[in-house]
C-alpha positions as CSV (number, residue, x, y, z in Angstrom):
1,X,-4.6,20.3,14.9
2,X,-0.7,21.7,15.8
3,X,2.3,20.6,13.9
4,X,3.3,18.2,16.6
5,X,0.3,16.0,16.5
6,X,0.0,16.2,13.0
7,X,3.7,15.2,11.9
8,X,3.4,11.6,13.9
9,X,0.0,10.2,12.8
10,X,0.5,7.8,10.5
11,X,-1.8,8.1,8.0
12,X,0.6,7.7,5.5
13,X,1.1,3.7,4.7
14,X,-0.1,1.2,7.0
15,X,-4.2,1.8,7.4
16,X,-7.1,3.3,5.3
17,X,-6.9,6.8,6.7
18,X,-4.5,8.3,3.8
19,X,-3.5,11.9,3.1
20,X,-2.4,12.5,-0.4
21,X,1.5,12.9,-0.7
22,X,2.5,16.6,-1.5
23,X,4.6,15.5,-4.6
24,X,6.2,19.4,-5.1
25,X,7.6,19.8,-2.3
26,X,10.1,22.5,-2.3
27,X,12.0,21.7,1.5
28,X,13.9,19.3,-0.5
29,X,16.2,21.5,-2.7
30,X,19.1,21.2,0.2
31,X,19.1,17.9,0.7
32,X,22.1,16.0,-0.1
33,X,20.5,12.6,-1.4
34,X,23.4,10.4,-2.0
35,X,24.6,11.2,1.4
36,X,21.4,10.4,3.1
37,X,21.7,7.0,1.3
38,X,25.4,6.6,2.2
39,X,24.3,7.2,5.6
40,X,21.7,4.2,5.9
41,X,23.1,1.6,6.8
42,X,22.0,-1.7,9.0
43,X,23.9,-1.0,12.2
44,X,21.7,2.3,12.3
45,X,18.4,1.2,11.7
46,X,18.9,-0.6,14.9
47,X,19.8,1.9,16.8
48,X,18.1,4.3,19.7
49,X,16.2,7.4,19.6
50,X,19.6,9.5,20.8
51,X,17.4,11.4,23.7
52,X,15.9,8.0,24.8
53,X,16.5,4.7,24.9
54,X,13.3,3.8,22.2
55,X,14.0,1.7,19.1
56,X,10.4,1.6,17.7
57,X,8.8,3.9,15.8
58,X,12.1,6.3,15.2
59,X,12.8,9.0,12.8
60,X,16.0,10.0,11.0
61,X,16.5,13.9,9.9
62,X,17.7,14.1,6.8
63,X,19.4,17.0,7.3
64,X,21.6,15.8,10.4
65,X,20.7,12.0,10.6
66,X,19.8,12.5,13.9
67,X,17.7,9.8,14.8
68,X,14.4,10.5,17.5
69,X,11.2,8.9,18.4
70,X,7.5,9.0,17.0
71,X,4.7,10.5,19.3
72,X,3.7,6.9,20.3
73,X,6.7,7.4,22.9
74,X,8.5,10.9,23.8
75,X,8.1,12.7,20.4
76,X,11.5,13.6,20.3
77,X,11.9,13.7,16.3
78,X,9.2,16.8,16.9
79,X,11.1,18.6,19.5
80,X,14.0,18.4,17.2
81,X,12.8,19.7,14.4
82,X,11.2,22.5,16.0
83,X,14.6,23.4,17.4
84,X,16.5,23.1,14.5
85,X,14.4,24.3,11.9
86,X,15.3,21.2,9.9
87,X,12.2,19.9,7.6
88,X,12.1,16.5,6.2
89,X,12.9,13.0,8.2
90,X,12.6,9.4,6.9
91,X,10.3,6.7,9.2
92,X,12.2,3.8,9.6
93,X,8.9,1.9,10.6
94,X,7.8,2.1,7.0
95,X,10.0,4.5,5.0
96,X,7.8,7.2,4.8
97,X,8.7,11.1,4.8
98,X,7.2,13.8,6.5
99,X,8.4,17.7,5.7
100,X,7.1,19.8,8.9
101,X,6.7,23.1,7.1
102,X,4.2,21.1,4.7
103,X,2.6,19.7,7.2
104,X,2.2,16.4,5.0
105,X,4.0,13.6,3.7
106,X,5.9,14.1,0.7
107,X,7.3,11.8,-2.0
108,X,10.2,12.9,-5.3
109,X,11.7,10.4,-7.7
110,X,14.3,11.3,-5.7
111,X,13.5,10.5,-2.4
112,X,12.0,7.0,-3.5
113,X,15.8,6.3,-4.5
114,X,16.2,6.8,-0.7
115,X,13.2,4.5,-0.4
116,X,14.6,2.1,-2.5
117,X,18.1,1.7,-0.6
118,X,15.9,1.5,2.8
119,X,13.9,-1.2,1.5
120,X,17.3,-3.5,0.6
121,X,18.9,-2.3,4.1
122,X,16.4,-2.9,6.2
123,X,15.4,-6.6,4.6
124,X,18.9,-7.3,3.2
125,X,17.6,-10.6,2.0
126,X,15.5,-9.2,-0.4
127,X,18.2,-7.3,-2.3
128,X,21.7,-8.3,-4.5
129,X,23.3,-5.8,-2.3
130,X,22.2,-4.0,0.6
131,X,25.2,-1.6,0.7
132,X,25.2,1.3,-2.1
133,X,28.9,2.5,-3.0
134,X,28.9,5.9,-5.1
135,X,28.8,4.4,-8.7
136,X,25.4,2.8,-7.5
137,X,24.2,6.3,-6.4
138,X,25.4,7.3,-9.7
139,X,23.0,5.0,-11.6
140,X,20.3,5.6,-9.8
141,X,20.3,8.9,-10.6
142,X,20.8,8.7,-14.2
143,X,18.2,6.4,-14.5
144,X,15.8,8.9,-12.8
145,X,16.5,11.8,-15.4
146,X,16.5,9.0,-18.3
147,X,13.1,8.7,-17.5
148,X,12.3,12.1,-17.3
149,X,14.0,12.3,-20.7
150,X,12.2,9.6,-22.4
151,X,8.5,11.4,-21.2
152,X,9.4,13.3,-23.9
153,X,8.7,11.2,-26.8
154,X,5.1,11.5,-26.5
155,X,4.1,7.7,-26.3
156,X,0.4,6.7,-26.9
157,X,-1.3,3.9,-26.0
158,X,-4.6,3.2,-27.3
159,X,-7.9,0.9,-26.3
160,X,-7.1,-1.4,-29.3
161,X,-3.6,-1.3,-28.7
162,X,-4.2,-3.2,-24.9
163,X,-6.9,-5.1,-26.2
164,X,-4.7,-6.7,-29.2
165,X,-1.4,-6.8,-27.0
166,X,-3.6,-9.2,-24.0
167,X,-5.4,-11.6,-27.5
168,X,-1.7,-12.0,-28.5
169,X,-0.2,-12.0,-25.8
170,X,2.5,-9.6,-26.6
171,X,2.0,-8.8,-22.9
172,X,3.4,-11.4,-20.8
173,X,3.8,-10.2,-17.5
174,X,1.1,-8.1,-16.4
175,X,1.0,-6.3,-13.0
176,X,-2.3,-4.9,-11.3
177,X,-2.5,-2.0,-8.8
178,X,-6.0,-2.0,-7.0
179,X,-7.7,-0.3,-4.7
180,X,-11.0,-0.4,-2.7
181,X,-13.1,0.7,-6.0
182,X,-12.8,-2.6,-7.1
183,X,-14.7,-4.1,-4.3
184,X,-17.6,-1.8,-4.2
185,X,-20.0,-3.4,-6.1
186,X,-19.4,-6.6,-4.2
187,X,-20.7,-4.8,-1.3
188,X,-17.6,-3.6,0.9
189,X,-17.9,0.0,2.0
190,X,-15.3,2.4,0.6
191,X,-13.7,4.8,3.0
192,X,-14.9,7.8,2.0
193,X,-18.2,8.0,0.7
194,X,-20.5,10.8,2.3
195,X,-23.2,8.9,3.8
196,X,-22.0,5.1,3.0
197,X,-18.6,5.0,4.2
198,X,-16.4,4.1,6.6
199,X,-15.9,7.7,7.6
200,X,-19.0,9.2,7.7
201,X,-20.3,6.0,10.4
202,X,-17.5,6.1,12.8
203,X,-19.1,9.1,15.8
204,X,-21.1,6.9,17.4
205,X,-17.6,4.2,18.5
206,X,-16.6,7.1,20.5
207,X,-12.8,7.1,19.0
208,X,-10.4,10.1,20.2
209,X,-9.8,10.4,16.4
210,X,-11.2,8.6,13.2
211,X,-7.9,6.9,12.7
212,X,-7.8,5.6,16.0
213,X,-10.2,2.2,15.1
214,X,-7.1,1.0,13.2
215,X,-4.4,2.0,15.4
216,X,-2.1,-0.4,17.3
217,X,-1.2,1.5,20.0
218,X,-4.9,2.0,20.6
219,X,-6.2,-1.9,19.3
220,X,-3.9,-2.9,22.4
221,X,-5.4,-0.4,25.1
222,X,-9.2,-0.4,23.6
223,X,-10.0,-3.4,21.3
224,X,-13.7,-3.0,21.3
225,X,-14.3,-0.3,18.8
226,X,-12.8,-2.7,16.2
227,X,-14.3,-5.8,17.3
228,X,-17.8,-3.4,16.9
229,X,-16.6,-2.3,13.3
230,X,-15.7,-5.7,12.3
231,X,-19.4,-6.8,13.0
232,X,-21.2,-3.8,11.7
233,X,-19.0,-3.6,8.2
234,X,-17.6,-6.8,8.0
235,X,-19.5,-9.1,9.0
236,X,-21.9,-10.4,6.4
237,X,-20.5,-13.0,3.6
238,X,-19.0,-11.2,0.0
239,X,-18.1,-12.7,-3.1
240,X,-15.7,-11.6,-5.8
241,X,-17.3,-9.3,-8.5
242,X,-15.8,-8.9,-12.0
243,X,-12.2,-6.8,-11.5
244,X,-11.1,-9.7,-9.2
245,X,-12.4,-12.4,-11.9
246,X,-10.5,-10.4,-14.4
247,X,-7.3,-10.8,-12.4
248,X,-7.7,-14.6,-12.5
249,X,-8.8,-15.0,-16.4
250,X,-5.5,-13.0,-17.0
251,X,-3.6,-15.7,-14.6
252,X,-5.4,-18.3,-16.9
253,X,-3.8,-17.4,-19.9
254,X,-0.7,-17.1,-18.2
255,X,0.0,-13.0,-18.5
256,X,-0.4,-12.3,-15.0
257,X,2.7,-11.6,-13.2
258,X,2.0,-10.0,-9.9
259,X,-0.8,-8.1,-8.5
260,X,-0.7,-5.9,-5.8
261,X,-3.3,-4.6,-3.8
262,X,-4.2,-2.1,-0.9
263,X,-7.3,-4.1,0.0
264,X,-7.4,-6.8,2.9
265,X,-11.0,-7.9,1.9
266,X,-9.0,-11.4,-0.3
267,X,-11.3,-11.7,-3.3
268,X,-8.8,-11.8,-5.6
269,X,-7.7,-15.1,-3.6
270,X,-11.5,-16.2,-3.2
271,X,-11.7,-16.0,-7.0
272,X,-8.9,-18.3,-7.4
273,X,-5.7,-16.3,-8.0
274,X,-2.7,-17.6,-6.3
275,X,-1.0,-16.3,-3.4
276,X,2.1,-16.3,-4.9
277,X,1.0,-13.3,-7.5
278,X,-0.8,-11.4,-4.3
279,X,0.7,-8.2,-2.9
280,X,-1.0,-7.5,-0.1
281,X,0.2,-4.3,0.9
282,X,-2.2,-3.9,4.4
283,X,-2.4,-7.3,4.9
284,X,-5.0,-10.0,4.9
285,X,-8.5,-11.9,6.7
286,X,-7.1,-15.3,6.2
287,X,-4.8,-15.6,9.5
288,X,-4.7,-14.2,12.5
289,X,-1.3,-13.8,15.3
290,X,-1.4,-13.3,18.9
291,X,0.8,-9.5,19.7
292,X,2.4,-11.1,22.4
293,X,3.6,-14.5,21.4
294,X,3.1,-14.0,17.7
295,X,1.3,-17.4,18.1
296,X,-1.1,-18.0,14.8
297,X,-4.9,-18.8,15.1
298,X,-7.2,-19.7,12.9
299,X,-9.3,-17.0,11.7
300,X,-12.9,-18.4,11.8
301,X,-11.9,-18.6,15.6
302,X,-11.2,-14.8,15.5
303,X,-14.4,-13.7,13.4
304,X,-16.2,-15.9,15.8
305,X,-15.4,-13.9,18.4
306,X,-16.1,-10.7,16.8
307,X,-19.8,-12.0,16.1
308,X,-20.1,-12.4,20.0
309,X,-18.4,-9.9,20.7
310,X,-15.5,-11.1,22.9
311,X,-12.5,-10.4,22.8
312,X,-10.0,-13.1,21.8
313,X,-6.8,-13.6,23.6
314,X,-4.6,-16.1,22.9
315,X,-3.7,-18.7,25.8
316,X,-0.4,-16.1,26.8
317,X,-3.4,-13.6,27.5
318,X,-2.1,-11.6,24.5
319,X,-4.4,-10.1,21.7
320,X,-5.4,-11.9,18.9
321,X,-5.3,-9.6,15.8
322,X,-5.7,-10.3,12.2
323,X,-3.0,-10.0,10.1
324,X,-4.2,-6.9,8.6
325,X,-2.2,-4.0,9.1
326,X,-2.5,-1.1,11.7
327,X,-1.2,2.2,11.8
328,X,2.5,1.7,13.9
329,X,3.0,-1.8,11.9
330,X,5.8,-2.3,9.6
331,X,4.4,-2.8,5.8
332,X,4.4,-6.7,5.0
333,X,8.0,-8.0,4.0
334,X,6.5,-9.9,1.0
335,X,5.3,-5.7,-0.2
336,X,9.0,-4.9,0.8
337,X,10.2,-7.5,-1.1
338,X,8.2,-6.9,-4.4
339,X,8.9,-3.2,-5.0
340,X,12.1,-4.1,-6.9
341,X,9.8,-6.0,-9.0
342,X,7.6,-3.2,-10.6
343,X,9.8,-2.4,-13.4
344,X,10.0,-6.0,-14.5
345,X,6.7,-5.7,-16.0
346,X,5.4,-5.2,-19.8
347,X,1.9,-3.4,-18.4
348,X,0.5,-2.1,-15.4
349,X,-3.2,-1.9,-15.0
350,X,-4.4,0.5,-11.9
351,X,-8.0,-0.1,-11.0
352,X,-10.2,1.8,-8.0
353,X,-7.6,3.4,-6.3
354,X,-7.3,7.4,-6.0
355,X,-3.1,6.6,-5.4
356,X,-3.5,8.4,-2.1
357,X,-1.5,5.9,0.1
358,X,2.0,6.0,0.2
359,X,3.7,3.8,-0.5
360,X,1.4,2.3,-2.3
361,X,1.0,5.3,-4.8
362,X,4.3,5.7,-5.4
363,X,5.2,2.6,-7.2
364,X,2.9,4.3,-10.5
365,X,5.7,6.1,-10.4
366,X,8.2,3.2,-10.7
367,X,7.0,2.5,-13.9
368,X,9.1,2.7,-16.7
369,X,8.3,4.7,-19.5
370,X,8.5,2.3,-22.0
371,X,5.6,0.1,-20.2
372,X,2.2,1.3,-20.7
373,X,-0.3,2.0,-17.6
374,X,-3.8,1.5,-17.9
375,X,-5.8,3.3,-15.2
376,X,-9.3,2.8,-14.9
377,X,-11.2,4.2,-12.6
378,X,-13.8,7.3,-12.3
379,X,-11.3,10.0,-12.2
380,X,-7.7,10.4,-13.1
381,X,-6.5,11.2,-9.9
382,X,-2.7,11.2,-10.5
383,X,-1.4,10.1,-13.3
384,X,0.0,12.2,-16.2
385,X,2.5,10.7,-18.7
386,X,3.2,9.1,-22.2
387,X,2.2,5.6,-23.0
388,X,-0.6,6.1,-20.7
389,X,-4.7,4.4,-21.4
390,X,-7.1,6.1,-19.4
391,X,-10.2,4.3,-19.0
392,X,-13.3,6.6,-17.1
393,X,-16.0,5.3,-15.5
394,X,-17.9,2.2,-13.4
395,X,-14.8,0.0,-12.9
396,X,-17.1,-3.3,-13.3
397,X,-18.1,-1.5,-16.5
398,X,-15.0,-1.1,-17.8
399,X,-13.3,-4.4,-16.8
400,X,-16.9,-5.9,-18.7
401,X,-16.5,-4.3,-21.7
402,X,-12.7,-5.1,-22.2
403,X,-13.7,-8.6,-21.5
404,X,-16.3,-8.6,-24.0
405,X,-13.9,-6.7,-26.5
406,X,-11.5,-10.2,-26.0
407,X,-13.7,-12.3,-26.4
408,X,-13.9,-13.9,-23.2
409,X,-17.4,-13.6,-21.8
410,X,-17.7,-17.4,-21.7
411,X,-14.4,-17.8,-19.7
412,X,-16.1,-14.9,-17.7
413,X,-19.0,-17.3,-16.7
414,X,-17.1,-20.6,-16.6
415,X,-15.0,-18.9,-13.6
416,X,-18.0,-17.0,-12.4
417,X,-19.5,-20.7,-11.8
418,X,-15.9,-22.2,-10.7
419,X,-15.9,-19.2,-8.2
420,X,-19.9,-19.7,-6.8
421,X,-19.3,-23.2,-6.6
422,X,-16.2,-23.1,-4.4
423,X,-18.2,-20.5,-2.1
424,X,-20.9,-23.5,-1.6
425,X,-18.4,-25.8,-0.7
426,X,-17.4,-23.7,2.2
């Protein structure tokens, strides 16, 4: 696959399709950070690709800030850089980077301070103040290389230290970054399991590209490949299994503080965690919007479609979709909104994610050192600091044995019951 089609696939944020951020790049060295920042600004987020007259789906250079369009219309970020030579440009559909020589997304401490000032600028509502002046830069910056500085002090973090810190409560506010691995057992297919998942059962929809079963662009011209993948991996009835139980005992005692997730599958909700800790970072089955009129619909009337197989429209003769989110869709505002929040918490537990999916991935790296991470999972796949628990292995494993090492097996059944009983009433 050339550079061209490569660079403007976005398999970066928005979808299931990942490619692991190259975290060393080395095209960044030139770059003048606190003038990219200084350059973004709300006027220019709104502004056109400068060889067209496009406004979605654009690019900024970072080296120029010249500002050019995604494949999905002229691909006129490409033909820049390939006559420039210039390297790395910032999406301002979802705040991404891309370096061309890499070939690959990329992600720095530094660049998420870039990240960071999109955020505020582009959903100025969400932020104190969406306009950065140079002793804000400033502080930014020192607070990266205090971090760096305090990975030095070797910080451990033991089993028995999280287990007493959640029986007395000495952690308070409690943030959870999960991934697909958590669902598993409760009998949604991962992604990429030879054989099992999602990509190795995708030939016989007759995409151009894997990818394409989750793209807009592609949803609006062909919607039948995904109304055929809804039924045949989606369709049949789940229930939440022990990780998303654990979430809601933890909400119980009143230690949860947020928990955000790259799955759209809900359980965490079905178990009887409150939307207002959810962070659904690709969106979510309980709605569904029209594309043209942005109309909402109920979503039983969309999944009842799917199990005929017809396509719904709404009464504008627009697309029904469900408010998951598609490659070429901006991430949620309520993800937006929360990033800022990462840092406010006194423990971050990552479960079944390999922290592939930018942004997703990056906020591990948010995380201040003096807040301990627990990862469990089967592998480390990324994470290698101080005040760090790694915990290897079956996830539902895991999560069981730390609940029986609490002491709450019986709350474990009493919600296990709450949770079976709610299903019934449905």
């Amino acid at each position: 696959m050339d550079s061209v089609q490569t660079q403007q696939q976005p398999l970066n944020v928005n979808g299931f399709f990942a490619i692991s951020p190259k975290l060393d790049c080395p095209h960044q060295a030139t770059l003048n950070f606190a003038e990219i920042i200084s350059q973004i600004q709300a006027d220019l987020l709104k502004k056109p690709c400068e060889d067209c007259d496009i406004t979605e789906e654009n690019w900024m250079c970072l080296e120029c800030n010249r500002l050019g369009c995604s494949r999905y219309f002229n691909s006129h970020m490409v033909k820049h850089t390939e006559q420039t030579g210039h390297k790395v440009a910032l999406s301002f559909s979802d705040g991404s980077f891309w370096c061309y020589p890499c070939e690959s997304y990329v992600h720095s401490k530094e660049l998420g301070a870039v990240q960071k000032h999109f955020s505020k600028t582009k959903f100025p509502e969400t932020g104190k103040n969406a306009d950065m002046d140079m002793n804000s830069l400033a502080q930014i910056f020192k607070d990266l290389s205090t971090l760096e500085k305090k990975g030095q002090e070797k910080i451990k973090f033991t089993k028995e230290d999280l287990v007493e810190g959640i029986k007395k409560k000495r952690f308070n506010k409690i943030i959870f970054l999960t991934g697909a691995g958590i669902s598993v057992s409760a009998g949604i297919p991962d992604f990429r399991s030879p054989g099992t998942g999602l990509y190795a059962n995708l030939a016989k929809y007759n995409l151009p590209k894997p990818e394409a079963v989750f793209d807009l662009a592609y949803f609006k011209e062909n919607p039948e490949p995904f109304y055929k993948l809804e039924k045949d991996f989606f369709g049949k009835k789940v229930s939440p299994v022990i990780s998303h139980h654990f979430i809601k005992m933890l909400q119980d005692e009143g230690q949860l503080f947020l928990s955000f997730t790259q799955n759209i599958d809900g359980l965490e909700v079905e178990a009887g965690v409150d939307t207002k800790y959810m962070i659904e970072a690709h969106g979510h089955y309980r709605t569904a919007h029209c594309l043209d009129c942005n109309k909402e619909h109920p979503i039983k009337e969309f999944l009842k479609h799917v199990e005929e197989q017809i396509i719904h429209k709404c009464e504008c003769s627009g697309l029904v979709k469900p408010d998951i989110i598609f490659f070429g869709e901006d991430m949620p505002k309520r993800f937006i909104e929360n990033v800022e929040n990462i840092d406010k918490g006194d423990l971050v537990i990552v479960m079944g994610t390999s922290l592939k999916v930018l942004p997703f991935a990056a906020l591990v790296t948010m995380v201040p050192q003096n807040v301990p991470i627990v990862y469990i999972n089967r592998e480390n796949t990324k994470i290698y600091r101080d005040n760090f628990l790694f915990m290897e292995g079956s996830i539902d494993d895991q999560v069981h044995e730390l609940i029986k090492e609490l002491g709450w097996e019986s709350k474990l059944e009493n919600i296990k019951k709450a949770s079976t009983t709610a299903d019934d009433e449905i």
